[in-house]
N, CA, C and O atoms as a DFTB+ gen file, in Angstrom:
740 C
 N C O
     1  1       6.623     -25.293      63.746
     2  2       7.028     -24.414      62.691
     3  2       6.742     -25.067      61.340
     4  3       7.172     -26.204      61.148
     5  1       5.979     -24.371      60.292
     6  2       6.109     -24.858      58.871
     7  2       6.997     -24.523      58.067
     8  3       7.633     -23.493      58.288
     9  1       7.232     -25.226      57.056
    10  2       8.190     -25.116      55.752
    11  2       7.737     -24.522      54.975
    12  3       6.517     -24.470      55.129
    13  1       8.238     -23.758      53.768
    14  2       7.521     -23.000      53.022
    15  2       7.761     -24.119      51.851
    16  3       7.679     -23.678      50.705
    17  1       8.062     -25.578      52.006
    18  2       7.995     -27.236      51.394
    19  2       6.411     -27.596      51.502
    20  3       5.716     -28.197      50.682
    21  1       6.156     -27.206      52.399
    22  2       4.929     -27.911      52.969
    23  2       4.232     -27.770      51.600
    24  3       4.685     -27.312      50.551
    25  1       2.480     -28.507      51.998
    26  2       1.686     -28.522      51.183
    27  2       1.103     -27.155      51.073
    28  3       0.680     -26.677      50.021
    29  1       1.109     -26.676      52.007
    30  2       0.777     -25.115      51.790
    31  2       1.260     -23.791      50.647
    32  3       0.821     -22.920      49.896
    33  1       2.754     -24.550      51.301
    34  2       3.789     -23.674      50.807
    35  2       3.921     -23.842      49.452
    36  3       4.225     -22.825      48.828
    37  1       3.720     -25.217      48.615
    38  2       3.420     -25.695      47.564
    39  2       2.089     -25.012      46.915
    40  3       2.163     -24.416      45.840
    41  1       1.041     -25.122      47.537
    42  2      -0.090     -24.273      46.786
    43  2       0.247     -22.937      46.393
    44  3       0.363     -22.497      45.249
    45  1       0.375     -22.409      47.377
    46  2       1.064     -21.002      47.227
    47  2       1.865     -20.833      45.969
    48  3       1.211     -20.510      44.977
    49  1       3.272     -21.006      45.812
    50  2       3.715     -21.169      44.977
    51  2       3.244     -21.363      43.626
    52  3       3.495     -20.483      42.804
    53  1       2.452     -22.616      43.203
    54  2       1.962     -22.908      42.266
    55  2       1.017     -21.924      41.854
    56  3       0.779     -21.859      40.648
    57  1       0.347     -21.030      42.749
    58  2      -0.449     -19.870      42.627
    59  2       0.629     -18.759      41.944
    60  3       0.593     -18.281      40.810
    61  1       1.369     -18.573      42.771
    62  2       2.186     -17.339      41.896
    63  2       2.822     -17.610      40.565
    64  3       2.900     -16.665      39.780
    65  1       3.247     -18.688      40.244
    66  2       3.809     -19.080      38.871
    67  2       2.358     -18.937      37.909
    68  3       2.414     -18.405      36.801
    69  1       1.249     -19.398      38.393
    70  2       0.538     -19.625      37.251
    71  2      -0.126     -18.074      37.285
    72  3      -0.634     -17.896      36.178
    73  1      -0.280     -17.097      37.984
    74  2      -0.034     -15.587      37.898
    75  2       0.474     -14.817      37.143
    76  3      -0.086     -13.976      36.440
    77  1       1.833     -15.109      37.259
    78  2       3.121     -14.444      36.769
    79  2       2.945     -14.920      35.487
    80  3       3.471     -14.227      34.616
    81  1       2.268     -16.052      35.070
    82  2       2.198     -16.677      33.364
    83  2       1.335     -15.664      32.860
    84  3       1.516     -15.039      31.816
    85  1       0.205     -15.509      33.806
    86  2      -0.741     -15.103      33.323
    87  2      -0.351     -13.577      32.617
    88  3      -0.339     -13.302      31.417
    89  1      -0.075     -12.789      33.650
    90  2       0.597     -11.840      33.548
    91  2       1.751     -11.458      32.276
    92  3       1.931     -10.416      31.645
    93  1       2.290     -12.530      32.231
    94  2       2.922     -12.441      31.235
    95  2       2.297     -12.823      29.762
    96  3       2.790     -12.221      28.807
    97  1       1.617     -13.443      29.591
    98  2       1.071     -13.740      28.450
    99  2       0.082     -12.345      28.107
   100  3      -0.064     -11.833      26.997
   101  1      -0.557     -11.891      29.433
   102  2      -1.158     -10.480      28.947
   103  2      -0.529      -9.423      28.548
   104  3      -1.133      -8.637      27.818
   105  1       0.578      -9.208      28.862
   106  2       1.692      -7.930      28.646
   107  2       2.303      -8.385      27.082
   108  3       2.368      -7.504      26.225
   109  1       2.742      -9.788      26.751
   110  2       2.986     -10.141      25.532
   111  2       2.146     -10.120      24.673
   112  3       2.447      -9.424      23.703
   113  1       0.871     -10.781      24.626
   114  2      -0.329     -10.626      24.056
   115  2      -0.289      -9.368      22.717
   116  3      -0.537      -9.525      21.522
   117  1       0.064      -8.293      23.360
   118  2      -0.383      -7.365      21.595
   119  2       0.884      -7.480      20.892
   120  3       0.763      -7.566      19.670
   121  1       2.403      -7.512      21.480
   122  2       3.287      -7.515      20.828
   123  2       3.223      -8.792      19.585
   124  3       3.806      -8.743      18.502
   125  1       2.243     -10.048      20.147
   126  2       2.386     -11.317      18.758
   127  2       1.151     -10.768      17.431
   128  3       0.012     -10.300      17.455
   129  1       2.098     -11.127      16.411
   130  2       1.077     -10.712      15.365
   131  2       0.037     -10.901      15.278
   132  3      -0.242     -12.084      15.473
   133  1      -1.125     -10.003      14.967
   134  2      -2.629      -9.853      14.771
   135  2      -2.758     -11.041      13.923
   136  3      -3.283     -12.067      14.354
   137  1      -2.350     -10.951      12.869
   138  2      -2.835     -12.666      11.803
   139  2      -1.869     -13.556      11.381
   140  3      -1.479     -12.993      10.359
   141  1      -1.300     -14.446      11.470
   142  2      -0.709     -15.585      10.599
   143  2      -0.236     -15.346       9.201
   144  3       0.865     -15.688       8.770
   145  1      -1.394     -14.581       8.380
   146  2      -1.954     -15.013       7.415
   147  2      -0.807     -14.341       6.134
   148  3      -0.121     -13.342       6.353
   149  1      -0.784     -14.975       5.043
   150  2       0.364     -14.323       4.132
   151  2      -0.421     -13.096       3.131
   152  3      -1.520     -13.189       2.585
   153  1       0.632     -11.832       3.100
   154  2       0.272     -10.763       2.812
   155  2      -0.571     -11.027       1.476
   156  3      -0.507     -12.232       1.234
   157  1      -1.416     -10.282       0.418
   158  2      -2.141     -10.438      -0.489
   159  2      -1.406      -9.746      -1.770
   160  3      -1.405      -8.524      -1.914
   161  1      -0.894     -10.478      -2.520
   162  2      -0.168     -10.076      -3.783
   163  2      -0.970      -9.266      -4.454
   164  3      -2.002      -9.849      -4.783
   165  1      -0.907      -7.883      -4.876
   166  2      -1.716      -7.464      -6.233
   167  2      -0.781      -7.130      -7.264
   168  3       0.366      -6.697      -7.156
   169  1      -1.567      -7.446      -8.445
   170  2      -0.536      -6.872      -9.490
   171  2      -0.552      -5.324      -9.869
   172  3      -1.669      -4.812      -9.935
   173  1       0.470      -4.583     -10.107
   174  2      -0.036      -3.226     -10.311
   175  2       0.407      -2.771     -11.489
   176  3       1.612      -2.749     -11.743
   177  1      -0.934      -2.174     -12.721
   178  2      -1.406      -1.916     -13.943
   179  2      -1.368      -0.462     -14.026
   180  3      -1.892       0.224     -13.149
   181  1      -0.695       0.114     -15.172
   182  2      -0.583       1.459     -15.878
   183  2      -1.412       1.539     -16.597
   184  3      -1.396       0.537     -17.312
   185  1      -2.613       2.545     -16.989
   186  2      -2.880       2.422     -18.043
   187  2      -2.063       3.923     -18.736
   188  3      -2.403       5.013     -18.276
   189  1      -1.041       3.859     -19.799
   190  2      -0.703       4.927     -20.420
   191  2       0.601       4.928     -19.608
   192  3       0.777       4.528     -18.458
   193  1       1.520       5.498     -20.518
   194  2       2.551       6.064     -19.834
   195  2       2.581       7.759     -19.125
   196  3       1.585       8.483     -19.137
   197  1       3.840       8.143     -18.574
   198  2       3.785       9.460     -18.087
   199  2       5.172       9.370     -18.997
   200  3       5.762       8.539     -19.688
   201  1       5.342      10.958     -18.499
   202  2       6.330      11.558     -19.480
   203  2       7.555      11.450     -18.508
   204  3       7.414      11.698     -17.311
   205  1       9.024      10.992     -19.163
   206  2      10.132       9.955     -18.253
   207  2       9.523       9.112     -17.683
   208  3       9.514       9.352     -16.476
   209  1       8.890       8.045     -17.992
   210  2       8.214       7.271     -17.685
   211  2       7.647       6.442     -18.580
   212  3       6.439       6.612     -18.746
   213  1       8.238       5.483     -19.286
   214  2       7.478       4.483     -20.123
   215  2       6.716       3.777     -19.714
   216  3       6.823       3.435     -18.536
   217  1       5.536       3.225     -20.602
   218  2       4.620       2.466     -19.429
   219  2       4.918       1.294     -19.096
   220  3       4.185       0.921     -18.180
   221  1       6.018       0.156     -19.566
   222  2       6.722      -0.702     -18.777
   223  2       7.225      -0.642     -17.146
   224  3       6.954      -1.280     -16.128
   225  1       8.435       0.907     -17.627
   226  2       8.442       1.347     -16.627
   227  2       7.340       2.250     -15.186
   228  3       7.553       2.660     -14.045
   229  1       6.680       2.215     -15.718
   230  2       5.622       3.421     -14.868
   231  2       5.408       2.554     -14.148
   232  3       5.683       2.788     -12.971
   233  1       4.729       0.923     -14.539
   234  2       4.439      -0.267     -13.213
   235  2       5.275      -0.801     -12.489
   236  3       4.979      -1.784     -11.810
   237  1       6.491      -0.259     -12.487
   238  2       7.722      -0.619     -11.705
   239  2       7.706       0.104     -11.037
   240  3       7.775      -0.288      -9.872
   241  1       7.612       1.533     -11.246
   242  2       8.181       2.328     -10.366
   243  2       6.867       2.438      -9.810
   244  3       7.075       3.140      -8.821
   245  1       5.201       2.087      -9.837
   246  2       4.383       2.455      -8.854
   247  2       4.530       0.797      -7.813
   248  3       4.177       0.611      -6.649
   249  1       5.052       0.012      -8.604
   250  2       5.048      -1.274      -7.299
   251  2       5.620      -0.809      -6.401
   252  3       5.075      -0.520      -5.336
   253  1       7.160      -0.602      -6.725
   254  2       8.591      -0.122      -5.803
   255  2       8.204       0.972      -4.789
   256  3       8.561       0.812      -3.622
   257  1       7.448       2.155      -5.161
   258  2       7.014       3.141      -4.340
   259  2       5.313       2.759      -3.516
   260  3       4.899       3.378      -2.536
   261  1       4.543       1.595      -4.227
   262  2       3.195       1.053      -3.007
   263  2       3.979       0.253      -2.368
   264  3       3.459       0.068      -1.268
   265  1       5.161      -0.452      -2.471
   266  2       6.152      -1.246      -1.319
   267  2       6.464      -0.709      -0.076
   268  3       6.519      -1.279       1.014
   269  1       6.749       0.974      -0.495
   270  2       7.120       1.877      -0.085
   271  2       6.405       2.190       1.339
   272  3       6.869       2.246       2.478
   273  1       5.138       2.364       0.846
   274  2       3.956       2.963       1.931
   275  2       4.465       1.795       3.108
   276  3       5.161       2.560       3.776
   277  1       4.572       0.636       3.720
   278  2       4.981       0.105       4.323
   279  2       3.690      -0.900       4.898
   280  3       3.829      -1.462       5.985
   281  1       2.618      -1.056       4.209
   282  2       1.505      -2.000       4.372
   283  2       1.816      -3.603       4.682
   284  3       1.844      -4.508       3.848
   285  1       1.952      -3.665       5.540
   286  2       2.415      -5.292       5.885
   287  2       1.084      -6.415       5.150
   288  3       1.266      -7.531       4.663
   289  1      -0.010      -5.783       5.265
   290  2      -0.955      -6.940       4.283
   291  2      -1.330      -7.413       3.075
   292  3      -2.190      -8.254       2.813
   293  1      -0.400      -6.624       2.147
   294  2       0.248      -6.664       0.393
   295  2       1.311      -6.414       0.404
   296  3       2.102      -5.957       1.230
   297  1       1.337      -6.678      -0.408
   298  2       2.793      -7.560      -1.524
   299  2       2.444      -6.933      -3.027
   300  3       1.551      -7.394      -3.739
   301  1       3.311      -5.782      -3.403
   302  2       3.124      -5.441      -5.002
   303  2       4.006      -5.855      -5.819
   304  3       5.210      -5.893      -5.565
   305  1       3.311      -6.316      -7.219
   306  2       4.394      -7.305      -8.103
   307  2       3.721      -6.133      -9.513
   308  3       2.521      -5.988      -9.744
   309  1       4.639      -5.568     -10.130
   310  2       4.250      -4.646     -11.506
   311  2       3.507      -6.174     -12.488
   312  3       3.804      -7.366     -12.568
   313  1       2.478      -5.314     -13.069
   314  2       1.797      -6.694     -13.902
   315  2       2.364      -6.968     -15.422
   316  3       2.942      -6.170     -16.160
   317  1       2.063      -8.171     -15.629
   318  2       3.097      -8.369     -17.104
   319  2       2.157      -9.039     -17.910
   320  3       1.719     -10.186     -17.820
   321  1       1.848      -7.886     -18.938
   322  2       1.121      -8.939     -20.171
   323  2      -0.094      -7.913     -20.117
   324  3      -0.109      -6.886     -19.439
   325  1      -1.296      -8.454     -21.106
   326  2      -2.209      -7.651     -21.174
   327  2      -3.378      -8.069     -20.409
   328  3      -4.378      -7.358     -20.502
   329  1      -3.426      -9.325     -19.511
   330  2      -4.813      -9.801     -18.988
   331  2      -4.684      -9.546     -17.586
   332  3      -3.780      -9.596     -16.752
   333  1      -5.773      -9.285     -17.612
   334  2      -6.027      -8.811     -16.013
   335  2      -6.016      -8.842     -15.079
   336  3      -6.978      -8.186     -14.679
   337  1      -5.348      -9.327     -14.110
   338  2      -5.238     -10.095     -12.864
   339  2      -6.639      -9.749     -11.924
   340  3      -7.420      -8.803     -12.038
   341  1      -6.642     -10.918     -10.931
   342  2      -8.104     -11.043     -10.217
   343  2      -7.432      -9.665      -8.996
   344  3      -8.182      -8.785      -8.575
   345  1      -6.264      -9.731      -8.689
   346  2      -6.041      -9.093      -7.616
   347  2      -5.207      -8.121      -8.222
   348  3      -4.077      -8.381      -8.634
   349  1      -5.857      -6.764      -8.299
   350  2      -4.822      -5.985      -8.940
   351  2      -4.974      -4.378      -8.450
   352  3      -5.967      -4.299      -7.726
   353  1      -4.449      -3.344      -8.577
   354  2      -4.555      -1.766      -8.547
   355  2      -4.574      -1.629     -10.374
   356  3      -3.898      -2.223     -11.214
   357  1      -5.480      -0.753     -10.496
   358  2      -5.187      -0.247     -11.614
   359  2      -5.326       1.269     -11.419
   360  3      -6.232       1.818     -10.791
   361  1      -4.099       1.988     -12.168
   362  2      -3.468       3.492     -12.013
   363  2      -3.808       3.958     -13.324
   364  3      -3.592       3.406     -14.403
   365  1      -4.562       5.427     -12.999
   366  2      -4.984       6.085     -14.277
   367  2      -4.245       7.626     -13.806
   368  3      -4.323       8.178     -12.708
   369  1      -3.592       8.040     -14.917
   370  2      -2.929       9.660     -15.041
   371  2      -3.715      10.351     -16.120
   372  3      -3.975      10.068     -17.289
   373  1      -4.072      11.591     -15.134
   374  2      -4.632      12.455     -16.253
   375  2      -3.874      13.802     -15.887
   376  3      -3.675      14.012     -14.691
   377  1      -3.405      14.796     -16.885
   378  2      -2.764      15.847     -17.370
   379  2      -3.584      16.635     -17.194
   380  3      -4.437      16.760     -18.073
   381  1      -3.646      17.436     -16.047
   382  2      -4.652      18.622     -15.627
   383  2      -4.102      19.935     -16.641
   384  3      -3.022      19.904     -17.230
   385  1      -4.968      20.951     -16.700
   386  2      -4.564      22.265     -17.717
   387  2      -3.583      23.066     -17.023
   388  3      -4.099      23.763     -16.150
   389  1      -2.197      23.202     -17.148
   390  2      -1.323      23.957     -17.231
   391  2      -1.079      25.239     -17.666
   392  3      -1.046      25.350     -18.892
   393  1      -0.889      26.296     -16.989
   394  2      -1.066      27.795     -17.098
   395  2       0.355      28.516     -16.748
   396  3       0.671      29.622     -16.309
   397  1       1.264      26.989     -17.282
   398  2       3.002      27.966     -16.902
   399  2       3.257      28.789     -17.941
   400  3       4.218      29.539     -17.767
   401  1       2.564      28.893     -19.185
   402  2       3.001      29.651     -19.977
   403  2       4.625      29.156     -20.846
   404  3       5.490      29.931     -21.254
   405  1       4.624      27.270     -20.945
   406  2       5.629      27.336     -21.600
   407  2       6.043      27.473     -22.993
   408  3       5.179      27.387     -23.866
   409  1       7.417      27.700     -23.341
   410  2       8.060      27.920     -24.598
   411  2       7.865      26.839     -25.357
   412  3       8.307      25.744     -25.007
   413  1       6.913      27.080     -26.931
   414  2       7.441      26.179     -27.708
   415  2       8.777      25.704     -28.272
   416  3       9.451      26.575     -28.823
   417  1       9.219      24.597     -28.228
   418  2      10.205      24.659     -29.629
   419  2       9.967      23.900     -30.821
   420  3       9.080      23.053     -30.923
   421  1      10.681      24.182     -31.614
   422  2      10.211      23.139     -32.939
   423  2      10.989      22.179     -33.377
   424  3      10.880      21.647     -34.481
   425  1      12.067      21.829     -32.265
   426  2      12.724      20.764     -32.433
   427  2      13.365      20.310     -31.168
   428  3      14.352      20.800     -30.619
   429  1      12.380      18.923     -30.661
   430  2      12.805      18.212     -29.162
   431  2      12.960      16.881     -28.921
   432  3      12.785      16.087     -29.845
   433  1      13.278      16.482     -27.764
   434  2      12.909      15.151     -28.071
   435  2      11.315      14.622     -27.238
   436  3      10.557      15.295     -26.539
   437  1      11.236      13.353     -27.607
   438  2       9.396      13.473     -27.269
   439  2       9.535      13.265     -25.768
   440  3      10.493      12.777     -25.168
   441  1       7.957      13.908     -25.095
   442  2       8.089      13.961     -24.153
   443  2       7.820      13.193     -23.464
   444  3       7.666      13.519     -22.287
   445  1       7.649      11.914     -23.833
   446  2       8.053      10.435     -22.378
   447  2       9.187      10.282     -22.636
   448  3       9.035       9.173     -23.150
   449  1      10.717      10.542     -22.758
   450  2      11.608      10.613     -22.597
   451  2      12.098      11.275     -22.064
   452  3      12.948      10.736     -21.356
   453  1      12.030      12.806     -21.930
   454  2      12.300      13.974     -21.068
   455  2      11.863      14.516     -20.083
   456  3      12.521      15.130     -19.243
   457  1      10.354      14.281     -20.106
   458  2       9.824      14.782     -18.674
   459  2       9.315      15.873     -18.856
   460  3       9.928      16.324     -19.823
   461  1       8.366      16.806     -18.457
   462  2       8.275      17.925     -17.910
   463  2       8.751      18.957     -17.907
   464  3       8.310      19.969     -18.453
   465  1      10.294      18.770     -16.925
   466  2      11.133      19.941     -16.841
   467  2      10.498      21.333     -16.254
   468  3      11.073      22.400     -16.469
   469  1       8.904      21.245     -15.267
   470  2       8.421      22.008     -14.798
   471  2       7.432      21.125     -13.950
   472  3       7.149      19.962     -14.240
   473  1       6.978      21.762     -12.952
   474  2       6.240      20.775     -12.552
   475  2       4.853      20.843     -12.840
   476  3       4.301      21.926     -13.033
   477  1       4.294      19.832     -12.879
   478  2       2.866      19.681     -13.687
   479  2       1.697      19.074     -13.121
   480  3       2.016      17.933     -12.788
   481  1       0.689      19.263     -12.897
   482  2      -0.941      19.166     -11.804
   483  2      -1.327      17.951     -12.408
   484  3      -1.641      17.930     -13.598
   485  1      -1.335      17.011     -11.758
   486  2      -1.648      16.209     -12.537
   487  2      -3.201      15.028     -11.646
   488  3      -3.381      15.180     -10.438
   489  1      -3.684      14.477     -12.069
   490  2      -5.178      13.526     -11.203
   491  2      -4.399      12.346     -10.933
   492  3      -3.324      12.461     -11.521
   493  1      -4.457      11.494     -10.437
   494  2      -3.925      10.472      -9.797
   495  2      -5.225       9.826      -9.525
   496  3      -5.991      10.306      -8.691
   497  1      -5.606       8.375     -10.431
   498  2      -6.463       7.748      -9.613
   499  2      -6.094       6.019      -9.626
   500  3      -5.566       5.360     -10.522
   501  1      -6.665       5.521      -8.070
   502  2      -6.246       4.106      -8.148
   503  2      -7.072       3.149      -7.721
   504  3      -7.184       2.994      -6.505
   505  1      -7.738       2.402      -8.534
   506  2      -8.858       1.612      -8.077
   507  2      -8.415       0.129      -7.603
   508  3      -7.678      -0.474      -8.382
   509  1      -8.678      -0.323      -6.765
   510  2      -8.609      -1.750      -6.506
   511  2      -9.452      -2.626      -6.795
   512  3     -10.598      -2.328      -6.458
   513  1      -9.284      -3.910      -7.451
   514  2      -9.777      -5.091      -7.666
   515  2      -9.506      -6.444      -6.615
   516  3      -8.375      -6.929      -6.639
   517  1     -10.339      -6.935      -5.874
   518  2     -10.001      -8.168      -5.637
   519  2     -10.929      -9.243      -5.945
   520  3     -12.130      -8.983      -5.885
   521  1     -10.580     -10.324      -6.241
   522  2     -11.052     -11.727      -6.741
   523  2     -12.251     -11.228      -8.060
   524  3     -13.411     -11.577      -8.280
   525  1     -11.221     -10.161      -8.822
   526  2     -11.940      -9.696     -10.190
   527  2     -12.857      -9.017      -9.852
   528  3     -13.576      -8.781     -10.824
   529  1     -13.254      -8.515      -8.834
   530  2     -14.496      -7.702      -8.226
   531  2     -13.955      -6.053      -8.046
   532  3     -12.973      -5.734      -7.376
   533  1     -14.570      -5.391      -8.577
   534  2     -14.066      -3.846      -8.138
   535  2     -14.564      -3.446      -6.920
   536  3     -15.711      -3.660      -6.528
   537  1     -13.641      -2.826      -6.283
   538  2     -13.650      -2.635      -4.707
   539  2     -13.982      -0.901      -4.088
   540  3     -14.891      -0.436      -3.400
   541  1     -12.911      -0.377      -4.645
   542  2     -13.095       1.184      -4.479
   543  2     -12.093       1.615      -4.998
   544  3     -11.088       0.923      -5.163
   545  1     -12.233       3.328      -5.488
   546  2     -11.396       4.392      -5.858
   547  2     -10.566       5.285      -5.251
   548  3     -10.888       6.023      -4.320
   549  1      -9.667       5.231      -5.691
   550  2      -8.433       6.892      -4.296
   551  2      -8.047       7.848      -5.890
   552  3      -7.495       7.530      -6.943
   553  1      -8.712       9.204      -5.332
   554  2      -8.632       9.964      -6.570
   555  2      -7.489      11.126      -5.582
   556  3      -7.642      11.201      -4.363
   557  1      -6.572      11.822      -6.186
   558  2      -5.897      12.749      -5.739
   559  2      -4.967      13.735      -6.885
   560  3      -4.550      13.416      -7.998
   561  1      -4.828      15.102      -6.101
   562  2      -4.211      15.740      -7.239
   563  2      -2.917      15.953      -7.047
   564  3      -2.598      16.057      -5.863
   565  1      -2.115      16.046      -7.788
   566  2      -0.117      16.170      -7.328
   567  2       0.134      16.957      -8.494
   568  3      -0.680      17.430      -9.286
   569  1       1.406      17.030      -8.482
   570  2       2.026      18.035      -9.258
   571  2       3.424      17.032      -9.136
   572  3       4.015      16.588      -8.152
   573  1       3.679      16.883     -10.714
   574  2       4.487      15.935     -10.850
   575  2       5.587      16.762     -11.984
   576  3       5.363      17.889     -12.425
   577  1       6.765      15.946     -12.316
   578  2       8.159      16.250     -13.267
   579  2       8.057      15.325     -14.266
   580  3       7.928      15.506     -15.477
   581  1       8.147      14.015     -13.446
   582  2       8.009      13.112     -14.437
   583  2       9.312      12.304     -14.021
   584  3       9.877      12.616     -12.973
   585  1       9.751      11.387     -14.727
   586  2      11.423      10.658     -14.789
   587  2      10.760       9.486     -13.030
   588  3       9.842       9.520     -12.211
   589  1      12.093       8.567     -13.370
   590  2      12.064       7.760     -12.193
   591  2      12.613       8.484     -10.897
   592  3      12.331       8.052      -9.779
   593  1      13.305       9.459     -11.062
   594  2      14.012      10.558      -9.709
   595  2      12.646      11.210      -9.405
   596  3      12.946      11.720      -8.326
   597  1      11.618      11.481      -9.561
   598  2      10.847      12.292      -9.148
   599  2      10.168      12.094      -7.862
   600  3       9.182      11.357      -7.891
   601  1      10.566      12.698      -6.553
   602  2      10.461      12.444      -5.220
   603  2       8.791      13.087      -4.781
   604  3       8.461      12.921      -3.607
   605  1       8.054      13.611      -5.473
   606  2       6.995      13.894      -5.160
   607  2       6.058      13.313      -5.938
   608  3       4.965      13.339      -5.373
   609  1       6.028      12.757      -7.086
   610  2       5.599      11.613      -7.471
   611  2       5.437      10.268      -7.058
   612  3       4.535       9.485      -7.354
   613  1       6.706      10.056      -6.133
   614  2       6.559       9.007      -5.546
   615  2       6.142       8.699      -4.327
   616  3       5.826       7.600      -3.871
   617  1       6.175      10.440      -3.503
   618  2       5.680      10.705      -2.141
   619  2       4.053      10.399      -2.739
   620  3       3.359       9.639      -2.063
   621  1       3.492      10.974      -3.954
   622  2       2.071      10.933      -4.408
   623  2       1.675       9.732      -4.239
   624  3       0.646       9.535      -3.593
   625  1       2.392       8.689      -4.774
   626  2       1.946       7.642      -5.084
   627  2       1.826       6.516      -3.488
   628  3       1.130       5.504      -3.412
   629  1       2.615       7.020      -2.503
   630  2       2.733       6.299      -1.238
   631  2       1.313       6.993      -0.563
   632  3       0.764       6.559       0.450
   633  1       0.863       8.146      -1.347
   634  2      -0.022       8.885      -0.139
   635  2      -1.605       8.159      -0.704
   636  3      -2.711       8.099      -0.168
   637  1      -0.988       7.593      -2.248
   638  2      -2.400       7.176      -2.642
   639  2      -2.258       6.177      -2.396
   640  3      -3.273       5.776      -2.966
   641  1      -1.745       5.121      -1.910
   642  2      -1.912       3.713      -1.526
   643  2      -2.631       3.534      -0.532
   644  3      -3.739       3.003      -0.459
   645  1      -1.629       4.238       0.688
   646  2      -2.135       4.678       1.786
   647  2      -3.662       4.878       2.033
   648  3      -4.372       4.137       2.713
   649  1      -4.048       6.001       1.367
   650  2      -5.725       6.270       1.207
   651  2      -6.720       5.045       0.598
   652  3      -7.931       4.872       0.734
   653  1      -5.749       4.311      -0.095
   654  2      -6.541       3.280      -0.688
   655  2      -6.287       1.621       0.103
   656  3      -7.099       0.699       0.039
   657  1      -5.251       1.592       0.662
   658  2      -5.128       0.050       1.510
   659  2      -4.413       0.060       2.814
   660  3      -3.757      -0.830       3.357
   661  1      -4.655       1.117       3.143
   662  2      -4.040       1.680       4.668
   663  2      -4.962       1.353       5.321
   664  3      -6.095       1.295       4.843
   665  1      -4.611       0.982       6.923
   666  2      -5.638       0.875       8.233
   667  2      -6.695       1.750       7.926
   668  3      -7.740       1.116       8.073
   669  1      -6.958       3.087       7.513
   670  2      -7.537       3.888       7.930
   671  2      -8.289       4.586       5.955
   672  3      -9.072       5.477       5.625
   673  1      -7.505       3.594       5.225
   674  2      -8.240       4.238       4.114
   675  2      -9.284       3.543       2.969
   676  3     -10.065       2.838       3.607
   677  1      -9.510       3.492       1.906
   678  2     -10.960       3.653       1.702
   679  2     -11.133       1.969       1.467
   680  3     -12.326       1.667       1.450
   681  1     -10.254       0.848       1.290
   682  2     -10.757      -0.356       1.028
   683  2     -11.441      -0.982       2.743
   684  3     -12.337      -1.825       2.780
   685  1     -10.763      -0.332       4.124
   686  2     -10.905      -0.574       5.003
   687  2     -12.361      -0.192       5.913
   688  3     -12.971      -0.631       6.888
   689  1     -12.457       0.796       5.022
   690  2     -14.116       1.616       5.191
   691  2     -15.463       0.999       4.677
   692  3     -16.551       1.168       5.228
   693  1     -15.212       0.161       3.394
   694  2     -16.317      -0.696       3.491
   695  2     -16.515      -1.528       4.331
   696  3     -15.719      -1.671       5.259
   697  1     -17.403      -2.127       4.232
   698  2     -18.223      -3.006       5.493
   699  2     -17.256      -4.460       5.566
   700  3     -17.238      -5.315       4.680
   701  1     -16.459      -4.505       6.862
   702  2     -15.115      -5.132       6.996
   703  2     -16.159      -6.484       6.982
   704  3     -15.587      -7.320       6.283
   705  1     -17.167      -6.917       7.360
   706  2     -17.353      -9.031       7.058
   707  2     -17.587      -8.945       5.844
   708  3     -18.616      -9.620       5.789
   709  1     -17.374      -8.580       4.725
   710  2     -17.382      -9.070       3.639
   711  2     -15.727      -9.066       3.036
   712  3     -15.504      -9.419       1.878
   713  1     -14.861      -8.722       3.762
   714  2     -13.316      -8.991       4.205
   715  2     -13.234     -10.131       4.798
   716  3     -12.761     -11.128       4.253
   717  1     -13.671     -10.102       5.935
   718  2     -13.791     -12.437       6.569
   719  2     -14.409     -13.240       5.125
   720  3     -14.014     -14.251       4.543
   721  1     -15.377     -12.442       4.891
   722  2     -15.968     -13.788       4.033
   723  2     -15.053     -14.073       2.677
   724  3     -15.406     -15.119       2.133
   725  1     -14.076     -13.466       2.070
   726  2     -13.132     -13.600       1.227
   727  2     -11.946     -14.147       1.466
   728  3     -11.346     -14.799       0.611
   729  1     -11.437     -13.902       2.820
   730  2     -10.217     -14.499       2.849
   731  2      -9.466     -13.100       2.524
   732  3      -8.442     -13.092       1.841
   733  1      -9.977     -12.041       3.000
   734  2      -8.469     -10.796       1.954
   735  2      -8.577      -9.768       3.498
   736  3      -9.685      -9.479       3.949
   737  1      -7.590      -9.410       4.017
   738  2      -7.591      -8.461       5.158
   739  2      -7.716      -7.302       4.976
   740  3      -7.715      -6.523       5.929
């Protein structure tokens, strides 16, 4: 009679453990993170204010809401000062033609303090820079209020990140080895 001690019984064994590793390291395998690597800071630039919206404030509230989109491979910091950072978004608002037919008055207060108070069509564009190099454009149209409460402004602004540094949007569409050869994911 043999032992399942034996030398046999020993091979065996040592076969199924180093199996079961195997096995296990394949089933774990996608759950460990794709890269190491630490997310890529950009700074993010207003040019102009919006209306409830100073342009101090306007780069706060577009960092806080590209935080938003939930991109694990940036990191947004609002930019401070007038020089340019190598790694940056820069956000341009343009005031599409309005056909609400509103009321003048002849005495208000100005309108980057108040807002809108209707909602308003507005262009949304956001270009990316990295290592001072221009990269690509996300152009889109919204309809905005204005003020830091404005929930579709800020849905706008998550949908343009998205299009612009999402898995699937336009910085990811250029030709990805010139992404290895930088160091930027």
């Amino acid at each position: 009679m043999t032992s399942l001690c034996g030398s046999g019984g020993l091979v065996l064994l040592r076969r199924v453990v180093i199996v079961t590793g195997l096995a296990l390291t394949a089933m774990l395998g996608p759950l460990a993170p794709a890269r190491a690597e630490a997310p890529v800071t950009l700074k993010v630039e207003a040019f102009h204010g919006l209306p409830g919206l100073h342009h101090s404030a306007l780069s706060r509230f577009l960092a806080a809401h590209m935080a938003d989109a939930g991109l694990s491979d940036w990191r947004f910091e609002p930019a401070q000062g007038d020089n340019a950072a190598p790694n940056r978004v820069e956000w341009t608002f343009r005031l599409n033609p309005y056909a609400g037919g509103e009321v003048r008055q002849f005495v208000r207060a100005p309108v980057a303090e108040q807002g809108f108070r209707v909602h308003r069509p507005v262009t949304i564009e956001a270009r990316l820079y990295l290592n001072g190099e221009y990269q690509t454009l996300v152009e889109r149209q919204a309809k905005i209020q204005g003020g830091p409460d404005d929930l579709e402004f800020a849905a706008g602004v998550r949908s343009v990140t998205e299009s612009l540094l999402g898995p699937y949007g336009a910085y990811r569409a250029i030709d990805p080895r010139q992404h290895a050869t930088r160091g930027i994911p």
